[in-house]
N, C-alpha and C positions, 0 to 999 in steps of 0.2 A: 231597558230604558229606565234613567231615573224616573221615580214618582214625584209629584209635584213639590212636597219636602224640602226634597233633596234637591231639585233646581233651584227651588229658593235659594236652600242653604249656598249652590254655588255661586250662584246671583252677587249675593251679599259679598259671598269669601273675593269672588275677583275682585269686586269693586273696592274692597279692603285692600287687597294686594295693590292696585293702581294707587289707592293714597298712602300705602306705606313708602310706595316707592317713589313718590313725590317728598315727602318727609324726611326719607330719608335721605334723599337729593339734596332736600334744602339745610341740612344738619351736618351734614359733610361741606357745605360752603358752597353748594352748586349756585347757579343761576337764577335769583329770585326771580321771582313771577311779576312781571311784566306789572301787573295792577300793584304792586307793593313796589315799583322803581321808586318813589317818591316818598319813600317813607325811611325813616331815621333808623340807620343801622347800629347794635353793639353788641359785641363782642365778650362773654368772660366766663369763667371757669365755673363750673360750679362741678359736686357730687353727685354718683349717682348711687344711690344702697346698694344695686347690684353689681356695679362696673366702674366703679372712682370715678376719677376724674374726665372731665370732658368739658369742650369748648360750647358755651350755649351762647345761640346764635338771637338778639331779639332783635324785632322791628317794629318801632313805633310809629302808628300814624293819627290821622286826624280824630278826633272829638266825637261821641256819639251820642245823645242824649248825657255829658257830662264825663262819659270812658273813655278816654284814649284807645283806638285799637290798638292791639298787641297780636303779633304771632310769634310763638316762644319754640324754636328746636327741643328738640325733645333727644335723650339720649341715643347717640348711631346704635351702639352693643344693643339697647334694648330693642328697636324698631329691625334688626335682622334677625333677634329671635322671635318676634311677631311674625317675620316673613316667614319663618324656616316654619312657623308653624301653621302660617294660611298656607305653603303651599303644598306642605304634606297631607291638610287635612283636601285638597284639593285634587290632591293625586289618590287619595285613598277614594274619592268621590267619581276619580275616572276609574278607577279597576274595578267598585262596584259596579259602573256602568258597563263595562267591556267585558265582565264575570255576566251580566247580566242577559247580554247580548251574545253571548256565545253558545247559547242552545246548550247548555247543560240539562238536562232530564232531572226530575225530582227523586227519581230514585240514586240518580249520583251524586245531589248536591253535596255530600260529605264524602266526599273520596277523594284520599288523601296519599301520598307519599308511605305518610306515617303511619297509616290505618290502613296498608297492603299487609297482604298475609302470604308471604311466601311460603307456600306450602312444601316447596322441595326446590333442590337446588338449582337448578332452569330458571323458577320461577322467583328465586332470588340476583338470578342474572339479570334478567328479562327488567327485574326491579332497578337493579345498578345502571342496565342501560338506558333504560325511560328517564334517568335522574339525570345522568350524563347529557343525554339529549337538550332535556331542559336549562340545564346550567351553563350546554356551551350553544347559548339562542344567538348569543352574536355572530358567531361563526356557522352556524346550521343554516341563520337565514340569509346571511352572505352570501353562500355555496350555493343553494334553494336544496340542501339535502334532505331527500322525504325517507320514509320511513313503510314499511308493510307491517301487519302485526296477525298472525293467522293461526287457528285453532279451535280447539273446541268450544263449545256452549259455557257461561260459567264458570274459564280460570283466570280471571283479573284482566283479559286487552280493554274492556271497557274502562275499565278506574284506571288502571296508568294510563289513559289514552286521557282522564279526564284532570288526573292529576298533572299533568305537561303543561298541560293547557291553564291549569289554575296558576302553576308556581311560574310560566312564561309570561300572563299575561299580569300578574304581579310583579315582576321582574322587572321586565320591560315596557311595558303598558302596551303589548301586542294587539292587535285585531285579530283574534283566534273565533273561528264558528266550527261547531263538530254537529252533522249533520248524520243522514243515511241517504243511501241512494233513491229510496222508494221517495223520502221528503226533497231530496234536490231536483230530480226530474219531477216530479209535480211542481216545482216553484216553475220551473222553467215554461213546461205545460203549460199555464194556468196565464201566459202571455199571448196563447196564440187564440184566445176568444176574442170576440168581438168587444169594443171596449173595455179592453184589459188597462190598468193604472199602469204598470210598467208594460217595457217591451223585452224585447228575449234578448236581444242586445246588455242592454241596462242592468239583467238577471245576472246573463253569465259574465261581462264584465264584473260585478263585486265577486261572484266566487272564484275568477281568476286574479283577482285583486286584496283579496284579504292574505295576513302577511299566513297566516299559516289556518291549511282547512282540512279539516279530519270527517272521512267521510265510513261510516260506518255502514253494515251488513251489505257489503259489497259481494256479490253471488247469492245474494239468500234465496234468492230466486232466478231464472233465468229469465230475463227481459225481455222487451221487444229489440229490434234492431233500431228505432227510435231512443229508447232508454239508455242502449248501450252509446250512441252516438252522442249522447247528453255528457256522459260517463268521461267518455274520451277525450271531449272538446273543451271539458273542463281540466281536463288533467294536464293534457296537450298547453293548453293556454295558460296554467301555471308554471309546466316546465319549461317555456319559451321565456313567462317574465322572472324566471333564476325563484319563482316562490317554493316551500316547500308544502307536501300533500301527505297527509298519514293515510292508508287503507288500511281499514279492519275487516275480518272476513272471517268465518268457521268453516270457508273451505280450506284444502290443503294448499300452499304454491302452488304446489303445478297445476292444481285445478284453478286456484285465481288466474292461473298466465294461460288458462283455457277460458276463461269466460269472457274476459276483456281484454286477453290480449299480450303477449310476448313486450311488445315497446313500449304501452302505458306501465307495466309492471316494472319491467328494465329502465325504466325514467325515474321511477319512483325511486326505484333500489339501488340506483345509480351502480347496474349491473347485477343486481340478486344482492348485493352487500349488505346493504341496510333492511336487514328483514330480523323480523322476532316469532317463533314459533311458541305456541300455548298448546301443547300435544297431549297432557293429562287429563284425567278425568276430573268432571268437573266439582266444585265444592260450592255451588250456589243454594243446591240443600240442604246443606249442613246450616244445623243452629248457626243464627245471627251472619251467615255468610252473605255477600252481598256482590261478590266478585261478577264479572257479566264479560 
């Protein structure tokens, strides 16, 4: 969630963007404004230091204390590089928000594409495909193609898992959340008390509704049959609205497609396809390692 700041700052930045783009409506020869119909039009050329020439638009009206009003157009070339700049800093203000919001851990806020360490050649695949993934989001989240990623303790499924999610929701301005099973079945949990703020409905509706959800230490334990059923219903409910779902696990495949299940797993992998194996031992203690 933005901090107070930062709402400001967006506050401001639209209201900018809404009179740039009156300005520069009225600068291109649009349709003056209604309260200025009765005021004296003219028309002429003038310079601009940055963009030459241009037609400047003036309109003179009545007296104020001895000033004639004036509203004077202003160069078009300059007021759409003002735009191109409120609206990027305005997009850079949604992806902090949406990087914000996506449950990234502090221990991975820097986990990077670029700052993977392929220790061996698997684990430079594993790299190429996570990159691939991410670069064709148009097309993955068309298809709702999900993803598996399974292995041991500490060979990188968590950073590329976080890294997708960083360069997608940069990319695109995605609604990405990367979660664990033990934190999703408690969110959902935590609806069925009395006077709960949300309902269970309301719960598993956003996590069947976010465009892509990555759900980590799926088997780390064996659940209730409650738990699993949470498991499912969400998966189930993603693969019905075409979204895509990443699972992360350190058990093997076949033990994933033993704990939860043959058809949530074969959903996900659209047939076993789309799975990444992390089979090495792991390098998380090794100085400065950070892989999970």
């Amino acid at each position: 969630m933005l901090n107070f700041e930062q709402r400001k700052k967006r506050l401001e930045l639209e209201r900018r963007e809404a009179q740039l783009a009156d300005c520069l409506d009225y600068a291109l020869g649009g349709e003056i404004p209604s309260h200025y119909a009765s005021w004296e039009k003219q028309t002429q050329p003038v310079i601009c230091e940055s963009h030459g020439e241009y037609q400047q638009i003036t309109l003179t009206g009545p007296e104020y204390r001895g000033v004639p009003g004036r509203k004077i157009s202003l160069c078009p070339d300059c007021l759409r590089e003002e735009q191109r700049d409120v609206k990027s800093e305005l997009r850079q203000l949604a992806v902090e928000n949406l990087l914000d919001e996506a449950g990234i851990a502090p221990r991975f806020q820097n986990c990077e594409f670029s700052n993977y360490q392929p220790v061996n050649p698997m684990a430079a695949k594993n790299l190429s495909n996570c990159q691939r993934y991410a670069q064709s989001w148009e097309k993955i989240f068309e298809s709702g193609t999900g993803l598996v990623m399974t292995g041991s303790c500490g060979t990188g499924k968590n950073h590329l898992a976080v890294s997708m999610a960083k360069q997608i929701i940069r990319d695109h301005l995605a609604e990405v959340e990367i979660t664990d099973v033990m934190r999703l079945t408690r969110e959902v949990k935590s609806t069925w008390r009395n006077g709960a703020e949300r309902t269970e409905s309301e719960v598993l509706n956003r996590f069947a509704t976010l465009d892509l959800l990555i759900i980590d230490e799926v088997g780390v334990q064996f659940g209730t049959p409650a738990e699993l059923a949470i498991l499912q219903e969400v998966v189930n409910a993603r693969y019905e609205n075409i979204l895509p779902t990443i699972l992360i696990s350190n058990l093997t495949f076949d033990q994933l497609k033993a704990f939860v299940g043959d058809r949530i797993v074969d959903r996900v992998t659209d047939g076993g396809t789309n799975r990444m194996v992390f089979d090495w031992q792991s390098y998380r203690s090794n100085k400065g390692g950070k892989a999970a």
